[in-house]
Residue, then its C-alpha position, 0 to 999 in steps of 0.5 A: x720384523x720378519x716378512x712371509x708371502x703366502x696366500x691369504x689363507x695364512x694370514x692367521x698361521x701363528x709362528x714364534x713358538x711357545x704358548x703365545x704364537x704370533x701372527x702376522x701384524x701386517x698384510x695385504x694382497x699383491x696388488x695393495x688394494x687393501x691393508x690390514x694392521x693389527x695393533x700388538x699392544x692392543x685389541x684392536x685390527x684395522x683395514x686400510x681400504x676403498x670405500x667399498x671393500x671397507x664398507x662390505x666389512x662393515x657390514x657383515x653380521x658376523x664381524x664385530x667391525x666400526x669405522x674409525x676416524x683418523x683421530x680416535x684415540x686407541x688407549x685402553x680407555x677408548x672403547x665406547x662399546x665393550x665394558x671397560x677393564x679396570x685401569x692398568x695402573x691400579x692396584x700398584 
């Protein structure tokens, strides 16, 4: 793990080099009031928030955002809204 600090605006600085950069797994502002996590196996980003701030995500048009439960399953399978892949161990 590496830790950066910088203002949100960075959040998306790839870093690492090559042709598959990263960026940032983990962040959330100075006073913890939210935290976002993206899953680095999967497509998947998730926001840790109040009520509120979550809802406001929700509902912005230009976001492609769904509530989860603390039970959803995060496996390749599991979304019920894109078209699903083919399955990863096929073809072997």
């Amino acid at each position: 793990m590496v830790l950066f600090s910088g203002g949100i605006d960075l959040a998306d600085t790839q870093f690492g080099g090559g042709m598959l950069g990263m960026s940032a797994h983990l962040w959330w502002p100075e006073d913890r009031a939210w935290c976002v996590a993206t899953d680095i196996d999967l497509m998947t980003t998730y926001l840790g928030a109040s009520a509120e701030c979550a809802e406001a995500v929700l509902s912005a048009p230009e976001l492609e955002a769904l509530p989860a439960a603390p039970d959803q399953k995060i496996t390749w399978d599991s979304d019920t809204i894109n078209p699903l892949p083919g399955s990863p161990s096929s073809g072997f």
